[in-house]
C-alpha positions in Angstrom: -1.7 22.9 1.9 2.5 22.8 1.5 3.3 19.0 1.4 6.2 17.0 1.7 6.4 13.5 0.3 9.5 11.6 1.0 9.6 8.9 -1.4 7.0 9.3 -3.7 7.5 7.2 -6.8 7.1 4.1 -4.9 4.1 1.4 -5.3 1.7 3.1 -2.9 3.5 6.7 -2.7 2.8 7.8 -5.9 -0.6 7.2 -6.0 -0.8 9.5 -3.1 1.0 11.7 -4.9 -1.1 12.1 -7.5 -4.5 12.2 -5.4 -2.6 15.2 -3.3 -2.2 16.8 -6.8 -5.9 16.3 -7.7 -7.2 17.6 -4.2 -5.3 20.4 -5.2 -2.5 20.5 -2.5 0.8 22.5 -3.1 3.2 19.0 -3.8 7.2 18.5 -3.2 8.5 15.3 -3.9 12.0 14.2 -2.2 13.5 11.3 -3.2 16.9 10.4 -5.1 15.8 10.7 -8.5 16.2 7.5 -10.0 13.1 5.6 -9.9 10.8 8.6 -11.7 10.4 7.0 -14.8 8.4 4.1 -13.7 6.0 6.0 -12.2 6.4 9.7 -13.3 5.4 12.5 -11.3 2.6 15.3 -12.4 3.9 18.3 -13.5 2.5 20.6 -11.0 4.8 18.5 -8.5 8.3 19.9 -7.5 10.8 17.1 -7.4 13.6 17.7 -4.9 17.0 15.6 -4.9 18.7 14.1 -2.0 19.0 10.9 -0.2 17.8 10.4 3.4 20.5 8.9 4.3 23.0 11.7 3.5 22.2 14.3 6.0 24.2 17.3 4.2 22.3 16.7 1.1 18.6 16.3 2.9 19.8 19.8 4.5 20.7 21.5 1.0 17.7 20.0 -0.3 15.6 21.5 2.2 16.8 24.7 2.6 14.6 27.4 2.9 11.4 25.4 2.1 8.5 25.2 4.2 5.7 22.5 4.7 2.4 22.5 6.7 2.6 18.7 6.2 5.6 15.7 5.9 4.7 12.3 4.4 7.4 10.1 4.8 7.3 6.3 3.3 11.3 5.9 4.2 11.7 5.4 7.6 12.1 1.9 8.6 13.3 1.7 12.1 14.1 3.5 15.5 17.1 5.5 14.0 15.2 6.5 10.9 12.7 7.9 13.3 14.8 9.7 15.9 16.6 11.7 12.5 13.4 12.7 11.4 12.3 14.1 14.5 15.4 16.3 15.0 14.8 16.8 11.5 11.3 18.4 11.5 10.9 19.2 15.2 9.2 22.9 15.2 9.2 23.2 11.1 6.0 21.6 10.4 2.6 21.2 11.3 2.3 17.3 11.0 4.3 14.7 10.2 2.8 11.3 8.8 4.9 8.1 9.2 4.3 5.1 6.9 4.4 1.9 8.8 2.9 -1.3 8.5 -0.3 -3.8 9.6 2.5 -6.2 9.5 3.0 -5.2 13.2 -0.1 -6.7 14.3 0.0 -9.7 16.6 1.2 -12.8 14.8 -0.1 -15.5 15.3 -3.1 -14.0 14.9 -5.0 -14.4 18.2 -8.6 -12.2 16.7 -9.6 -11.0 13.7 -9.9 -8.3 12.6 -7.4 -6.4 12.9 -8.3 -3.1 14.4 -5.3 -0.1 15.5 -5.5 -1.2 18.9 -4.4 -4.4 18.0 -1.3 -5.4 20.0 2.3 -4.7 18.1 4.4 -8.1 18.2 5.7 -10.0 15.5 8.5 -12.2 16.0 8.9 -13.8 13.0 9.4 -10.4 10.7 12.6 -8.4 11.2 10.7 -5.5 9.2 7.7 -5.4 11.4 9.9 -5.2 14.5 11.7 -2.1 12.7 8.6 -0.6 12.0 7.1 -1.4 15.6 10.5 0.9 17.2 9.9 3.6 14.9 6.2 4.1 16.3 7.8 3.9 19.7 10.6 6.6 18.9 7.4 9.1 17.3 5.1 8.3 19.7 7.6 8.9 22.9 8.3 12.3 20.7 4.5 13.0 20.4 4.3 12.3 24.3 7.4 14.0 25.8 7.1 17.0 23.1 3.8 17.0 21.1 5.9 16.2 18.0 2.9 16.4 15.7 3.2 12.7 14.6 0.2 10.7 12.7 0.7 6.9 12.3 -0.8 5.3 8.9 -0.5 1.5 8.7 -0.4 -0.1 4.8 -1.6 -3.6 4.3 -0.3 -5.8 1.4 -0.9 -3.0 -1.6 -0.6 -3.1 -5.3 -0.8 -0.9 -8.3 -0.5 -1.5 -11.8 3.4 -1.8 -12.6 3.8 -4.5 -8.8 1.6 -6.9 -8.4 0.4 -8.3 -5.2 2.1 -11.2 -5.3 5.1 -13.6 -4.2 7.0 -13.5 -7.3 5.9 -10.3 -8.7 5.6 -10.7 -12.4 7.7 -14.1 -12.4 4.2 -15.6 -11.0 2.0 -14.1 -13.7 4.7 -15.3 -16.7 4.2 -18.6 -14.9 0.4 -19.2 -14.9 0.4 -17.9 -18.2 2.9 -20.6 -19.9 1.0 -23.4 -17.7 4.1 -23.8 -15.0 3.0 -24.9 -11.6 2.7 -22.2 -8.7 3.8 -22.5 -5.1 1.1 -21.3 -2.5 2.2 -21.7 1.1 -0.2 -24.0 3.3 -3.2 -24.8 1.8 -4.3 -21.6 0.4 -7.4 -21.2 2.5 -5.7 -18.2 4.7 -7.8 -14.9 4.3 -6.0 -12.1 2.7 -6.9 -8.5 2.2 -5.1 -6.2 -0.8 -6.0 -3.1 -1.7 -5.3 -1.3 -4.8 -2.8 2.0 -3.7 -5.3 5.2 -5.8 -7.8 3.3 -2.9 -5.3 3.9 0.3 -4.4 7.0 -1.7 -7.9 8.5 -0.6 -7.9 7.4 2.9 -4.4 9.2 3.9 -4.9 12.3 1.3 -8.1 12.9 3.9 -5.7 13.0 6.7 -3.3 15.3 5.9 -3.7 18.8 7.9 -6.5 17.2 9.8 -5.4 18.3 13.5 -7.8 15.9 15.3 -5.6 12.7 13.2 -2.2 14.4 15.7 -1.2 11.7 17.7 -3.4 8.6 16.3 -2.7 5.7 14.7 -5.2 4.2 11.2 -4.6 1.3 9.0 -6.0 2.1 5.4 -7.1 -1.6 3.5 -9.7 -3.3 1.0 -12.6 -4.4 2.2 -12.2 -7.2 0.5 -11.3 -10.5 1.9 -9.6 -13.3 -0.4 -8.1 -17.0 -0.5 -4.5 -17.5 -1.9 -6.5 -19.7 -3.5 -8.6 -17.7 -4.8 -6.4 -14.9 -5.9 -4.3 -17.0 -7.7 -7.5 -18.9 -9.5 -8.7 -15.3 -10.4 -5.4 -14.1 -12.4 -5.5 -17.5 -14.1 -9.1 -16.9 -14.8 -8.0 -13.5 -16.4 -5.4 -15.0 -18.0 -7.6 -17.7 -19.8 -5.5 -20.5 -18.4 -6.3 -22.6 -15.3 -3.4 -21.7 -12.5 -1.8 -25.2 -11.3 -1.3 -24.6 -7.4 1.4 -26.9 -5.6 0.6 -26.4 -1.8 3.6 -26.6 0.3 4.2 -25.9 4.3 4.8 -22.5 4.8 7.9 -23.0 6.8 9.6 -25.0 4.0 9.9 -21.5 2.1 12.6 -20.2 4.2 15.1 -23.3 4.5 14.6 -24.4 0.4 14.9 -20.4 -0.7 16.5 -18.4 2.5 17.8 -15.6 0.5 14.1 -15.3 -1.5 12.4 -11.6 0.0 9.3 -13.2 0.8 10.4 -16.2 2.2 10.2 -14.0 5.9 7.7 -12.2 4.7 5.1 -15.5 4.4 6.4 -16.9 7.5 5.7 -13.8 9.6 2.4 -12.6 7.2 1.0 -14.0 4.1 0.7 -17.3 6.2 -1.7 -16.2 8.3 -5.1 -15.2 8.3 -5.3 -11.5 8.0 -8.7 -9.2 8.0 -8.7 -5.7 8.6 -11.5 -4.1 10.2 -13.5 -3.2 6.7 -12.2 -0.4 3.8 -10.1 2.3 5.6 -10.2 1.5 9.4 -13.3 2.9 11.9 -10.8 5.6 12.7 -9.9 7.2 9.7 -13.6 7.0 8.8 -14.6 8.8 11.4 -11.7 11.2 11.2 -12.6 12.2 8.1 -16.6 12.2 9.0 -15.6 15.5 11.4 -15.1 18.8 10.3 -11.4 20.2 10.5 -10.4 23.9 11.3 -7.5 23.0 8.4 -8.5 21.0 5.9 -12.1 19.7 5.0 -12.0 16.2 3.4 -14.1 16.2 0.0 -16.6 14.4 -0.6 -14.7 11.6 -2.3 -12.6 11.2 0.4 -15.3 10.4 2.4 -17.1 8.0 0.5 -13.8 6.3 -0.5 -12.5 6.3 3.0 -15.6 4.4 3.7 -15.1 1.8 0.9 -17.8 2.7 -1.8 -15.4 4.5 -4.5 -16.8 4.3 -8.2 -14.1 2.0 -9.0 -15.5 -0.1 -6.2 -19.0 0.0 -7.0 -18.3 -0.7 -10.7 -15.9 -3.7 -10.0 -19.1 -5.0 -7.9 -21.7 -4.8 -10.5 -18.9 -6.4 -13.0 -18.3 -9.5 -10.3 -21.8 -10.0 -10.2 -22.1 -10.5 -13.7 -19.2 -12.3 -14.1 -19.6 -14.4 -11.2 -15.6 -15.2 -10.6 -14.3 -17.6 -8.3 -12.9 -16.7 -4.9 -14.8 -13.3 -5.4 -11.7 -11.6 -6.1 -13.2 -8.8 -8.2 -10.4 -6.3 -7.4 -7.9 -8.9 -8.9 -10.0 -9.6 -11.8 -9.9 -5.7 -12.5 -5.9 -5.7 -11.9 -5.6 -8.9 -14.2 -8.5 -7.5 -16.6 -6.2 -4.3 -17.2 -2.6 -5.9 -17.2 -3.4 -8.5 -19.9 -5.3 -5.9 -22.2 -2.1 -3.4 -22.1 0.8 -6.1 -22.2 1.7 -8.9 -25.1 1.9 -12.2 -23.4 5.5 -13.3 -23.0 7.8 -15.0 -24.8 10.2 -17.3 -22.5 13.1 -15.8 -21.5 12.4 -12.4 -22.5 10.9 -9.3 -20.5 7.4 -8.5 -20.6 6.8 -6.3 -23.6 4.7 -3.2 -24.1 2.4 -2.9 -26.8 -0.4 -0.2 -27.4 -4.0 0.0 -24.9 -6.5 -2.2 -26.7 -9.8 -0.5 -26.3 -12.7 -1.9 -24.0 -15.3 -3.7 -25.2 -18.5 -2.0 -25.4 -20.6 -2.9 -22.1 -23.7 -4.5 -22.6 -26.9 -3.2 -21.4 -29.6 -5.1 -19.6 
């Protein structure tokens, strides 16, 4: 399997990446060549150098290279779309376009969230992008057959971005005792999911004919509190976070040129639940045999939300017992402040060598 990543270095593309690697799939990596050393690629992957926005170089790039499969975590809206169907249009077998749960009906009207959720989100200029994309692919898929599969992120994390407003400003924060701003009251359900998780999920539907034309969100299982996720890293942290609760619409007006300030207006706000692990679909996608590619084994059993890291991070939060039952935050928070030196203020955080684990306890 010959596969195209667009991106690739990114917080959830690079995870896939690397799980494309380990399936043992033949990797190309496009991208402008500047973010590689945050999250470097594996050697058996063959980085290519252009931007999508330059057509001439995307052309050189491309030229004379052929891929059963195109995973593109660039395209952002109609035009983005309409290129890379010109683009691809009779050159490859699939095409898989990265868009966004964000799309899905806001306010919520009933959780969870499932892919037939209706698409409307007026308060987040991203989703609406995202939203006429899908309508340029899909209109391709129907007029032409364009081989087009949809895949859906929800809020997702790995270990150099953390899932939160803030980013690493927040963590600094609960660690030197400052307060922390959580929109509403904190009791809105939230799902994150780590990005070697969704890595699974879309790695099992790449060259999988019967995923052609369909549409999957790939999330945790797990269902959290602002509350609790921001309790939990303070928890890891050994300090107590101090939470200042604060209408969610007062975000935008007191910091309108903040990214999230949209972003928990039109999302983190609300009350968001996916239908459990990767979506019904892409479990039973991967659940059927395919002519192309067969799914392994752990792409099934993480695809239906029981990966070993899962099932360890379970028997750990029953031991530990953590508040808010955020055990895949305590894991996140367990690993960060075991592999960084807590910071000094004003300065960056600042590397220092792994500590080892302690040694687990029987019984």
């Amino acid at each position: 399997m010959n596969v195209l990543y667009i991106g690739g270095t990114g917080t959830i593309s690079a995870s896939c990446v690397a799980e494309s690697v380990r399936q043992g799939m033949d990797v190309s990596v496009l991208n402008r060549g500047r973010s590689a050393a945050r999250r470097p690629l594996p050697q058996e992957v063959t980085a290519l150098t252009a931007d999508v926005g330059d057509a001439d170089s995307m052309r050189e790039a491309l030229a004379g290279r052929e891929f059963d499969c195109v995973v593109n975590f660039l395209s952002y809206g109609a035009a983005d779309a309409a290129v890379s169907v010109e683009r691809f249009r009779g050159h490859i077998g699939q095409y898989v376009h990265i868009s966004t749960a964000a799309m899905y009906h806001k306010p919520v009207r009933r959780p969870p969230f499932v892919e037939s959720t209706t698409r409307h989100n007026p308060f987040s200029q991203y989703a609406k992008d995202k939203i006429a994309a899908e309508d340029v692919l899909l209109r391709a898929y129907d007029d032409e057959h364009f081989p087009v599969t949809i895949v859906r992120p929800s809020h997702t994390y790995d270990d150099a971005h953390p899932p939160l407003p803030g980013d690493w400003t927040v963590v600094d924060r609960i660690v030197r005792g400052e307060e922390i701003v959580v929109p509403g009251d904190g009791t809105s359900l939230w799902t994150l999911t780590h990005s070697a998780d969704f890595a699974v999920g879309l790695v099992g539907l790449i060259g999988n004919w019967q995923a052609i034309g369909e549409s999957f969100h790939i999330t945790s299982d797990d269902v959290l509190t602002w509350n609790g996720i921001y309790e939990s890293i303070g928890h890891a942290a050994g300090r107590p976070a101090r939470l200042v609760h604060v209408p969610s619409e007062f975000l935008p007006l007191a910091a309108p040129d903040w990214f999230w300030s949209d972003g928990i207006v039109g999302d983190l706000q609300h009350s968001v639940a996916a239908c459990a692990g990767c979506s019904l679909g892409v479990r039973n996608m991967l659940h059927r045999p395919s002519p192309t590619l067969t799914p392994t084994r752990s792409s099934i059993v993480s695809s239906a939300g029981i990966t070993k890291r899962r099932r360890h991070s379970r028997r750990s939060h029953r031991r530990a017992a953590l508040p808010g039952r955020a055990r895949c935050v305590k894991r996140m928070m367990a690993r960060w402040f075991r592999d960084f030196a807590a910071p000094v203020p004003g300065q960056h955080w600042r590397r220092r060598a792994p500590v080892a684990p302690p040694p687990r306890r029987s019984g």
